[in-house]
PDB file with one MODEL, atoms N, CA, C and O in Angstrom:
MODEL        1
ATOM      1  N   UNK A   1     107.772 101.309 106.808  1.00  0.00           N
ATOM      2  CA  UNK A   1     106.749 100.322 106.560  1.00  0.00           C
ATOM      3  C   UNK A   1     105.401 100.919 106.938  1.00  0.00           C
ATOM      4  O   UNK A   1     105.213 101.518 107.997  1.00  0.00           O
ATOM      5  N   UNK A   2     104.567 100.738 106.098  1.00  0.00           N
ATOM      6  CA  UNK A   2     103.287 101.324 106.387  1.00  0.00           C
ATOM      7  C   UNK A   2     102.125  99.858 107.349  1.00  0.00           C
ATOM      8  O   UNK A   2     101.829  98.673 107.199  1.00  0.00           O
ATOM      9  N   UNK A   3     101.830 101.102 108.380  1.00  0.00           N
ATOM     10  CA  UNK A   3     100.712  99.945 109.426  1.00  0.00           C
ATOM     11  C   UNK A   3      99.352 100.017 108.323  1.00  0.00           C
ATOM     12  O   UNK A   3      99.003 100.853 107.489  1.00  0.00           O
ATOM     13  N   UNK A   4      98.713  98.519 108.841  1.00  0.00           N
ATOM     14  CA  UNK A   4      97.569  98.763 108.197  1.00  0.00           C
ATOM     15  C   UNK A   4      96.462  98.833 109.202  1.00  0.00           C
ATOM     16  O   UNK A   4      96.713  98.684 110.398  1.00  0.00           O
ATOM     17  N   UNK A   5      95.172  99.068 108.743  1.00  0.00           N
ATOM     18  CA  UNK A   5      93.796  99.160 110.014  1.00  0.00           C
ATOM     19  C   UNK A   5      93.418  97.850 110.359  1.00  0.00           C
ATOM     20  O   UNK A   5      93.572  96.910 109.579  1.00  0.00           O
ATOM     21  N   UNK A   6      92.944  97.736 111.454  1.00  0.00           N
ATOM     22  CA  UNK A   6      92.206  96.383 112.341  1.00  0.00           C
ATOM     23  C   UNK A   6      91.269  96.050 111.054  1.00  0.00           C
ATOM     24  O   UNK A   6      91.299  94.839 110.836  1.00  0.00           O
ATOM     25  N   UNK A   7      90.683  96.555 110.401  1.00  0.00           N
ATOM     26  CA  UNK A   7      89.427  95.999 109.243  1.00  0.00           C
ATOM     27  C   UNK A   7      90.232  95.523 107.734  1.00  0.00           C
ATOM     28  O   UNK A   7      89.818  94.626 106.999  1.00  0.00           O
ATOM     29  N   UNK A   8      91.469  96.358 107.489  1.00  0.00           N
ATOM     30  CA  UNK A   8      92.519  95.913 107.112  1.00  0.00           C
ATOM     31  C   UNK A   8      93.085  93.879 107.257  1.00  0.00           C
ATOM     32  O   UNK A   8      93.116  92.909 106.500  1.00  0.00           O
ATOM     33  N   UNK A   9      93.436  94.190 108.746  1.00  0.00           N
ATOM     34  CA  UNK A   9      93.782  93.036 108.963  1.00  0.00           C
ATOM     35  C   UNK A   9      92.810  91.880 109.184  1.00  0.00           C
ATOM     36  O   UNK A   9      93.177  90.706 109.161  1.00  0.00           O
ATOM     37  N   UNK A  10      91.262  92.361 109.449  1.00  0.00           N
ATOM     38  CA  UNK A  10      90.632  91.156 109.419  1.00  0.00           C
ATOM     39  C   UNK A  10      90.178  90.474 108.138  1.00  0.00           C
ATOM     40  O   UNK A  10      89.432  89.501 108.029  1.00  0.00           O
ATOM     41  N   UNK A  11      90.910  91.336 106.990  1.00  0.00           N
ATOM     42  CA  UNK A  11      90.463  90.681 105.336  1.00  0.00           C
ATOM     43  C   UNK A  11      91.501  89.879 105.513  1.00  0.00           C
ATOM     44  O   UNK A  11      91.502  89.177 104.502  1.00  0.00           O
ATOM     45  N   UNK A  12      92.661  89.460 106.399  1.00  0.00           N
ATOM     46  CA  UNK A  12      93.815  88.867 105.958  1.00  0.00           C
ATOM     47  C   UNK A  12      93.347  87.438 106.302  1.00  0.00           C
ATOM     48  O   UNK A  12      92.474  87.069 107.087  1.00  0.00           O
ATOM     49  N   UNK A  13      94.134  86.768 105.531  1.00  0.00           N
ATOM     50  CA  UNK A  13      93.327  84.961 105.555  1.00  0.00           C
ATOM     51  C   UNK A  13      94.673  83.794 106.540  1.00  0.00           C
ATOM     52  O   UNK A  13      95.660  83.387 105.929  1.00  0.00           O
ATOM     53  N   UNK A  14      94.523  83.555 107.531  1.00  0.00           N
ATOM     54  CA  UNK A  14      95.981  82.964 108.117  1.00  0.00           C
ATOM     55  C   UNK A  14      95.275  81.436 107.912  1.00  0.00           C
ATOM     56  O   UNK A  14      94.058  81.297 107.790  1.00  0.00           O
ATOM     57  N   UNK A  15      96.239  80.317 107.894  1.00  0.00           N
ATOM     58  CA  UNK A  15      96.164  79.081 107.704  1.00  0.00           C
ATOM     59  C   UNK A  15      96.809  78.541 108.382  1.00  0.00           C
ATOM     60  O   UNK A  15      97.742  79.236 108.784  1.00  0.00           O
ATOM     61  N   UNK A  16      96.781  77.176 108.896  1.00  0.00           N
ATOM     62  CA  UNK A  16      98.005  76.629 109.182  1.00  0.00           C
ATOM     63  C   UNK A  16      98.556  75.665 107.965  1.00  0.00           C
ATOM     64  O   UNK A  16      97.769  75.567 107.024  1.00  0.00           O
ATOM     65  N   UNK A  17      99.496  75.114 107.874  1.00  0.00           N
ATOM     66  CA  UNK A  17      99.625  73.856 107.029  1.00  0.00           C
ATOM     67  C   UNK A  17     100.761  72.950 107.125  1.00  0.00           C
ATOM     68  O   UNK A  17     101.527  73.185 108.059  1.00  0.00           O
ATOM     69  N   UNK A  18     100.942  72.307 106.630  1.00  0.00           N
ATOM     70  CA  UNK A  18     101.420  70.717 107.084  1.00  0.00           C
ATOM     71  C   UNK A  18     103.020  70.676 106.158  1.00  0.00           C
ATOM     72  O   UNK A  18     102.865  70.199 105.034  1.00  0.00           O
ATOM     73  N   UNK A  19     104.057  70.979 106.387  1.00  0.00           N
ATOM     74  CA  UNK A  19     105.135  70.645 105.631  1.00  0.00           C
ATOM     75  C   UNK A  19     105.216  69.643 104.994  1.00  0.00           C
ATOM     76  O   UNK A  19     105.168  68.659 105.732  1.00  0.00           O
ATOM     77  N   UNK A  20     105.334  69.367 103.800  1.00  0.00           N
ATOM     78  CA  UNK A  20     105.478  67.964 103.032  1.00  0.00           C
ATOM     79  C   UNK A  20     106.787  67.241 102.565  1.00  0.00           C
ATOM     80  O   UNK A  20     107.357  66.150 102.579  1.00  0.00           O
ATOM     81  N   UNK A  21     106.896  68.469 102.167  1.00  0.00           N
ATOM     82  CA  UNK A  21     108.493  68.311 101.583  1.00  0.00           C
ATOM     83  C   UNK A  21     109.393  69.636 101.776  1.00  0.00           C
ATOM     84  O   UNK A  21     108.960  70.787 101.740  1.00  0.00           O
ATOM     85  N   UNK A  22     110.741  69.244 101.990  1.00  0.00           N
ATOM     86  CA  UNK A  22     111.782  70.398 102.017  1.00  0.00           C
ATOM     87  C   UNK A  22     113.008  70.098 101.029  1.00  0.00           C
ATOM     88  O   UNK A  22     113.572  69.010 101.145  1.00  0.00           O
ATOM     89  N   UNK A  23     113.387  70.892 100.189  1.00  0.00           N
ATOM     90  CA  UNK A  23     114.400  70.799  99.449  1.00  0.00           C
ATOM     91  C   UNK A  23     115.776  71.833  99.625  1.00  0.00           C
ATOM     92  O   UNK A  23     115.692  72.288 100.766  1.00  0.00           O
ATOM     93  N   UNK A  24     116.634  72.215  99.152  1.00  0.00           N
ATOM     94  CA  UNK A  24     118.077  72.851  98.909  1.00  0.00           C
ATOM     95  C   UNK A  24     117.242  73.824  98.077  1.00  0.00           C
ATOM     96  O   UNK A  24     116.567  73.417  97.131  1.00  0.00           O
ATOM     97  N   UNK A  25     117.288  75.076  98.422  1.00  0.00           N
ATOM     98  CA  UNK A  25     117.489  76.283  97.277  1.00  0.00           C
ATOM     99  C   UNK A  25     118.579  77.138  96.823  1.00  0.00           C
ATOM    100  O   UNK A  25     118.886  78.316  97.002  1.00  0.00           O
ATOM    101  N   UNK A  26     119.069  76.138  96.166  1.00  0.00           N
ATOM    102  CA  UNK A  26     120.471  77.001  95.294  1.00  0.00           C
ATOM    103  C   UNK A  26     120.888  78.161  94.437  1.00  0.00           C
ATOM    104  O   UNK A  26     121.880  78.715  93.963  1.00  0.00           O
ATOM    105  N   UNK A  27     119.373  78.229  94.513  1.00  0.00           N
ATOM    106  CA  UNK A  27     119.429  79.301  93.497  1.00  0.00           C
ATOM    107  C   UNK A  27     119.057  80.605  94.686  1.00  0.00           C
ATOM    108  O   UNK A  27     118.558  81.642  94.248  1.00  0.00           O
ATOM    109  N   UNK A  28     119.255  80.508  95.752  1.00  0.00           N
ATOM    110  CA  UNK A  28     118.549  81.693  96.755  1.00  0.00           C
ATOM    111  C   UNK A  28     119.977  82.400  96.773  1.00  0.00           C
ATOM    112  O   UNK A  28     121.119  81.940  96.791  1.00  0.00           O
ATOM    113  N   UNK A  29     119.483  83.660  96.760  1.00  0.00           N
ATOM    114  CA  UNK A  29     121.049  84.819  97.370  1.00  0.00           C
ATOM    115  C   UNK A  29     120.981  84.467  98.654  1.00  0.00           C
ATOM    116  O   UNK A  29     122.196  84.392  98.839  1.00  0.00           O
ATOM    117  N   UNK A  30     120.571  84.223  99.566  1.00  0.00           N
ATOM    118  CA  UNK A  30     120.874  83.846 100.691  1.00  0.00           C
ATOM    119  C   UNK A  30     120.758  82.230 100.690  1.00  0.00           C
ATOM    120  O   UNK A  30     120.542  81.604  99.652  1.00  0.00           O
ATOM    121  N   UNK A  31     120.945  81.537 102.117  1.00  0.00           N
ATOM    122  CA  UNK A  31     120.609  80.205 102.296  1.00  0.00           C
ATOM    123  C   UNK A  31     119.421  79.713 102.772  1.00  0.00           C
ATOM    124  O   UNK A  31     119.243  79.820 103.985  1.00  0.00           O
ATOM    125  N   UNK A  32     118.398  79.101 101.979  1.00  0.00           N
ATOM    126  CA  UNK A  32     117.445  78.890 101.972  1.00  0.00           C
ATOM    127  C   UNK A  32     116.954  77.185 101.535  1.00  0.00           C
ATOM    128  O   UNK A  32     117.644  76.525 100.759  1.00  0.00           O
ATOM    129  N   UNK A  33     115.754  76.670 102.126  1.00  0.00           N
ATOM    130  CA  UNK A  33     114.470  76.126 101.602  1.00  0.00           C
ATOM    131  C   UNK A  33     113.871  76.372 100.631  1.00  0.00           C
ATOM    132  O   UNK A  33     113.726  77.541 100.273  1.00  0.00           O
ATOM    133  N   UNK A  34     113.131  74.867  99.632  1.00  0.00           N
ATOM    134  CA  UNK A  34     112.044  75.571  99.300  1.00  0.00           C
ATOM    135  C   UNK A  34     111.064  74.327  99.811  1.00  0.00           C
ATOM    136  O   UNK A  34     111.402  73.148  99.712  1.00  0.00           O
ATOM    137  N   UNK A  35     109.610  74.835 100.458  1.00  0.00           N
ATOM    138  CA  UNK A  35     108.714  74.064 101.088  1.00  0.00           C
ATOM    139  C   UNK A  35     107.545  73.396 100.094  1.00  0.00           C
ATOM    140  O   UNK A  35     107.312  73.973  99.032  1.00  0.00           O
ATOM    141  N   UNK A  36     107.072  72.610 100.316  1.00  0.00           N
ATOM    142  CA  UNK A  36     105.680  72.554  99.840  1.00  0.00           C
ATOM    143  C   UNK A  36     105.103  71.674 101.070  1.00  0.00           C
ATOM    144  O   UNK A  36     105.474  70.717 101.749  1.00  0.00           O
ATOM    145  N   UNK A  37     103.821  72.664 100.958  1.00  0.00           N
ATOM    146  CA  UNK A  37     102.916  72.605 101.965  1.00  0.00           C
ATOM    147  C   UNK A  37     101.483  72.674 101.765  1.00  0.00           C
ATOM    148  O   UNK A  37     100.820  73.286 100.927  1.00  0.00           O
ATOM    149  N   UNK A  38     101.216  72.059 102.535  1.00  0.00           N
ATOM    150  CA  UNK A  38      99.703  71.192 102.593  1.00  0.00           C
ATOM    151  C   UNK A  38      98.833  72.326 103.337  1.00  0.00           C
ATOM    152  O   UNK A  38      99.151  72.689 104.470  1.00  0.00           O
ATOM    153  N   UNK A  39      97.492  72.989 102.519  1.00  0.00           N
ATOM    154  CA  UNK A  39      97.133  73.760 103.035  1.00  0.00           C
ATOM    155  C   UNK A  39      95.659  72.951 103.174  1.00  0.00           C
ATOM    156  O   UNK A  39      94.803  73.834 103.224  1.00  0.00           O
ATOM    157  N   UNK A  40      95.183  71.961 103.236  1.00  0.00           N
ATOM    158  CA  UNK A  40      93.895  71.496 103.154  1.00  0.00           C
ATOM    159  C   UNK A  40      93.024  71.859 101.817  1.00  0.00           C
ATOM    160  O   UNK A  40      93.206  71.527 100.646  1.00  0.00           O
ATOM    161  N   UNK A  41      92.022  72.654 102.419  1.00  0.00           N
ATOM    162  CA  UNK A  41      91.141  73.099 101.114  1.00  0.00           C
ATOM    163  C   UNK A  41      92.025  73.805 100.159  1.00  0.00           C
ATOM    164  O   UNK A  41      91.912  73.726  98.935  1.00  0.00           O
ATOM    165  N   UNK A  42      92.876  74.472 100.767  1.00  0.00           N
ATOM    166  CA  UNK A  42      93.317  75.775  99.685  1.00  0.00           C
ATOM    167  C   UNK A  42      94.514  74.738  98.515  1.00  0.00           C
ATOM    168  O   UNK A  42      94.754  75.225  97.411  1.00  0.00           O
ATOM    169  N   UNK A  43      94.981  73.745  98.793  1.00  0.00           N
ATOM    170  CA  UNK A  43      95.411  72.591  97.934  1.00  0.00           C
ATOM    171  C   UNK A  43      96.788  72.891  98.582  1.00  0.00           C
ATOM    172  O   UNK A  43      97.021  73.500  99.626  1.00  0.00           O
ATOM    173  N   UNK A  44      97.537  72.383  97.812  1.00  0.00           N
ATOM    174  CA  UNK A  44      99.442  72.004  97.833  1.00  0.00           C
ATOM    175  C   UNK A  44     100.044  73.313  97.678  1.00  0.00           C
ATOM    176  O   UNK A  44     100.249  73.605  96.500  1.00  0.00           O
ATOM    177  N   UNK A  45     100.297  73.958  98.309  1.00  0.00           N
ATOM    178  CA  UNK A  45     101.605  75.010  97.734  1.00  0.00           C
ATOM    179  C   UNK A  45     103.093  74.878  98.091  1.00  0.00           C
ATOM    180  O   UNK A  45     103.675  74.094  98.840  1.00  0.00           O
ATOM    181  N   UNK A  46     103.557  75.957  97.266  1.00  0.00           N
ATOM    182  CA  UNK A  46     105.223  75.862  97.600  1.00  0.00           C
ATOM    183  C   UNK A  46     105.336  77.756  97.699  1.00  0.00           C
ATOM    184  O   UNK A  46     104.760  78.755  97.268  1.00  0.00           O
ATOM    185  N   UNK A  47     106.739  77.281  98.764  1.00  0.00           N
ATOM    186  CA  UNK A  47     107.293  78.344  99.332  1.00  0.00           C
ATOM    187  C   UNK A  47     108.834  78.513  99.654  1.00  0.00           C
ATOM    188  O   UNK A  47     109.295  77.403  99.918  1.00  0.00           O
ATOM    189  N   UNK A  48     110.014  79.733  99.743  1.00  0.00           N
ATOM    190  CA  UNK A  48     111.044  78.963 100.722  1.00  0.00           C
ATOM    191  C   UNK A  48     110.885  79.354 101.798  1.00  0.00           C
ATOM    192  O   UNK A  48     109.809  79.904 102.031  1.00  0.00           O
ATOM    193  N   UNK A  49     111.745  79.247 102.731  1.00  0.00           N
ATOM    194  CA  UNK A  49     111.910  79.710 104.021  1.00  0.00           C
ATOM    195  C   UNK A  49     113.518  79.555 104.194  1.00  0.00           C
ATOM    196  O   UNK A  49     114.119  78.485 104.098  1.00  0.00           O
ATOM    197  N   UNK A  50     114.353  81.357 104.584  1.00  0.00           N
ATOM    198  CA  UNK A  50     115.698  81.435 105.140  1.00  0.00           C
ATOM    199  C   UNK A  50     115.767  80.779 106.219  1.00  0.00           C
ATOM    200  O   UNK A  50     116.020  81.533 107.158  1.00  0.00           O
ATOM    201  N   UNK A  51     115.609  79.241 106.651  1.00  0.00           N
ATOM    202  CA  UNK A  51     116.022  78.804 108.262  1.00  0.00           C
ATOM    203  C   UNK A  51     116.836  77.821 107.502  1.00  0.00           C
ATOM    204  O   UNK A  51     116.271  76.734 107.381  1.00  0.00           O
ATOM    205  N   UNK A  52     117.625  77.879 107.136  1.00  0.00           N
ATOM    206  CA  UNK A  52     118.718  76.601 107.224  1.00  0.00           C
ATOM    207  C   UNK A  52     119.523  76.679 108.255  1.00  0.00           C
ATOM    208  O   UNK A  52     119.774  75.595 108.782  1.00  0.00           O
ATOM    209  N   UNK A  53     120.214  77.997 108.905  1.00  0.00           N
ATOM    210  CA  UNK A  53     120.504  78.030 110.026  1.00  0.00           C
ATOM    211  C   UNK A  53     119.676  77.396 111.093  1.00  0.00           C
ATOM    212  O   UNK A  53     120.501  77.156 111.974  1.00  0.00           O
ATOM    213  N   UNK A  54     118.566  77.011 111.488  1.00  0.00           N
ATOM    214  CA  UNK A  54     117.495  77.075 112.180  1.00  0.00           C
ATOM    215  C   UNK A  54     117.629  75.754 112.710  1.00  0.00           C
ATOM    216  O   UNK A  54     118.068  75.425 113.812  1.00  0.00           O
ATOM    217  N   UNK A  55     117.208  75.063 111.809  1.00  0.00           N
ATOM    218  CA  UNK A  55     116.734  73.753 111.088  1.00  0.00           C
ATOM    219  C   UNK A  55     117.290  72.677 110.067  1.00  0.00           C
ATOM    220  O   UNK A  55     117.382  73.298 109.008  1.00  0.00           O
ATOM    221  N   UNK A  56     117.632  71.604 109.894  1.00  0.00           N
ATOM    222  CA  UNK A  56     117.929  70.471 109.422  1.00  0.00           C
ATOM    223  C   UNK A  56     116.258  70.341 108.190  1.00  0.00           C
ATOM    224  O   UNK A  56     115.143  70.837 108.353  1.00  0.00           O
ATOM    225  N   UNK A  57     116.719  69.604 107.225  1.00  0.00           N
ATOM    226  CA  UNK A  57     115.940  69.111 106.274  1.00  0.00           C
ATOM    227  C   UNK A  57     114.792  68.549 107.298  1.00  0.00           C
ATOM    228  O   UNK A  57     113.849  69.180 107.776  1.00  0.00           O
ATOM    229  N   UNK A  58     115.197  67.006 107.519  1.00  0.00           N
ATOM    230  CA  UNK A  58     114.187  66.179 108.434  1.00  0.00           C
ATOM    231  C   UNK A  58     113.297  66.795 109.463  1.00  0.00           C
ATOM    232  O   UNK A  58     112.114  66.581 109.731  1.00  0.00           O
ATOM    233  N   UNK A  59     114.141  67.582 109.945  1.00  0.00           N
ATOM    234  CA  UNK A  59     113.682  68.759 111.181  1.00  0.00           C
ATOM    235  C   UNK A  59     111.898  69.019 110.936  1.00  0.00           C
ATOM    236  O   UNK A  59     110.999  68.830 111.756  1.00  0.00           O
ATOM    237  N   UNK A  60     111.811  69.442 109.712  1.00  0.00           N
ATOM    238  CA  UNK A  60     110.620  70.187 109.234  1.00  0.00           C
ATOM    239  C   UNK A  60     109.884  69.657 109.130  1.00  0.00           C
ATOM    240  O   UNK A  60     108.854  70.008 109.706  1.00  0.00           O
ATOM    241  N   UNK A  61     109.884  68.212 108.175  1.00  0.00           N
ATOM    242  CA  UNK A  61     109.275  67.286 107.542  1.00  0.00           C
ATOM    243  C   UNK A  61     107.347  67.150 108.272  1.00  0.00           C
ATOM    244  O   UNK A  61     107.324  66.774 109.444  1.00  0.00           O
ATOM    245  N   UNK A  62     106.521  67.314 107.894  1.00  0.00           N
ATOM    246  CA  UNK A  62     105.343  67.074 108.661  1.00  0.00           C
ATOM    247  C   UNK A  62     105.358  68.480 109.897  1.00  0.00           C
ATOM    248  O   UNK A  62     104.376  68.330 110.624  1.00  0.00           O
ATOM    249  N   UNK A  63     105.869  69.272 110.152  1.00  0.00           N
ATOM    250  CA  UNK A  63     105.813  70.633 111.131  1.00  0.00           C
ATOM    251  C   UNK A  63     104.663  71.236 110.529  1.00  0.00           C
ATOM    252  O   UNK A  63     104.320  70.643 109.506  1.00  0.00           O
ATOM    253  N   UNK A  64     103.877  72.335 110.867  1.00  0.00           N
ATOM    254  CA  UNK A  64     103.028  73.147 111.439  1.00  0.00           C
ATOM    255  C   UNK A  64     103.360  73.942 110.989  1.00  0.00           C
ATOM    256  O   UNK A  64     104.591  73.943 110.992  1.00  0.00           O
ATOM    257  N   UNK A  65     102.689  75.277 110.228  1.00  0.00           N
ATOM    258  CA  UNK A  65     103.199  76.467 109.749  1.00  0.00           C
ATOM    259  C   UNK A  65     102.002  77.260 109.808  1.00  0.00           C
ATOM    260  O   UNK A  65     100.917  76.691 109.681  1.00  0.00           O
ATOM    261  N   UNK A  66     102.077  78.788 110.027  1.00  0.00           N
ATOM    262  CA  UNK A  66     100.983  79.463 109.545  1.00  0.00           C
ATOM    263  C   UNK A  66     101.456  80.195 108.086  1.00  0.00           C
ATOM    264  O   UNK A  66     102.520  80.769 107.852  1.00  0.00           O
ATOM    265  N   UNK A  67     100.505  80.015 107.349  1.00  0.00           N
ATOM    266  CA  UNK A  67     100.220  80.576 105.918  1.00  0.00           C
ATOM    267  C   UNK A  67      99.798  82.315 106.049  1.00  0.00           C
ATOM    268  O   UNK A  67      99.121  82.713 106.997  1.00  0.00           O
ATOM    269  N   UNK A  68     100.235  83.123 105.106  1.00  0.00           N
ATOM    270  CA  UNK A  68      99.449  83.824 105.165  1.00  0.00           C
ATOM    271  C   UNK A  68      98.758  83.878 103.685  1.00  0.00           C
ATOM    272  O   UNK A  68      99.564  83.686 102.775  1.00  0.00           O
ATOM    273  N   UNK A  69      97.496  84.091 103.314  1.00  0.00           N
ATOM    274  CA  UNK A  69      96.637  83.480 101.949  1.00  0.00           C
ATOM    275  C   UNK A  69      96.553  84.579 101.775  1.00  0.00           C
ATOM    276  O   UNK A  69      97.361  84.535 100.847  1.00  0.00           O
ATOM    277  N   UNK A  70      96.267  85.725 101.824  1.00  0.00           N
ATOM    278  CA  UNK A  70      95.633  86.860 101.297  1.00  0.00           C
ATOM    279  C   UNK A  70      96.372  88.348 102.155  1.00  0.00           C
ATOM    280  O   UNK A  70      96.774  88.341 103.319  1.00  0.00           O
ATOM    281  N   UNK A  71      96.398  89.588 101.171  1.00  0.00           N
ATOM    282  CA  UNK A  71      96.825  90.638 101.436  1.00  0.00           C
ATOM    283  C   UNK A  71      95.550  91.085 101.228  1.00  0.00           C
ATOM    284  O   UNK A  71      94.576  90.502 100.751  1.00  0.00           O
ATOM    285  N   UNK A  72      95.722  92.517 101.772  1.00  0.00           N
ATOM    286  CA  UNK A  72      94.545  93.327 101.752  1.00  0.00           C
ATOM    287  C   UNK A  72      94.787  94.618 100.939  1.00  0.00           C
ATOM    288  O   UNK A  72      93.883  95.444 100.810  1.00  0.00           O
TER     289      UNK A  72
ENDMDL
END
């Protein structure tokens, strides 16, 4: 894996955002989520996340996440 530089990482954009909804991803090779999440300005997105081990559906519902918005 290649490191990147401190000026590197300060182009990177972190967010937090608001879980909205969690669904079953059946279609994942592994066992997975898929999220949509409330990023404020940046609008609604969707994502999954491998924690079904982790976590329960309800579990999530309204939780806290950091985003990451941008690569460098």
């Amino acid at each position: 894996m290649e490191t990147i530089t401190w000026q590197e990482f300060a182009k990177v954009e972190l967010r937090v955002g608001t879980i909205l909804s969690v669904n079953d991803f059946p279609e994942a090779k592994k066992p997975a989520y898929k999220l949509t999440i409330d990023l404020g300005e940046f609008g609604i997105k969707k994502s999954s996340a491998q924690i079904t081990h982790f976590y329960k559906k309800d579990e999530l519902i309204e939780s806290r996440l950091f985003a990451l918005l941008t690569f460098p």
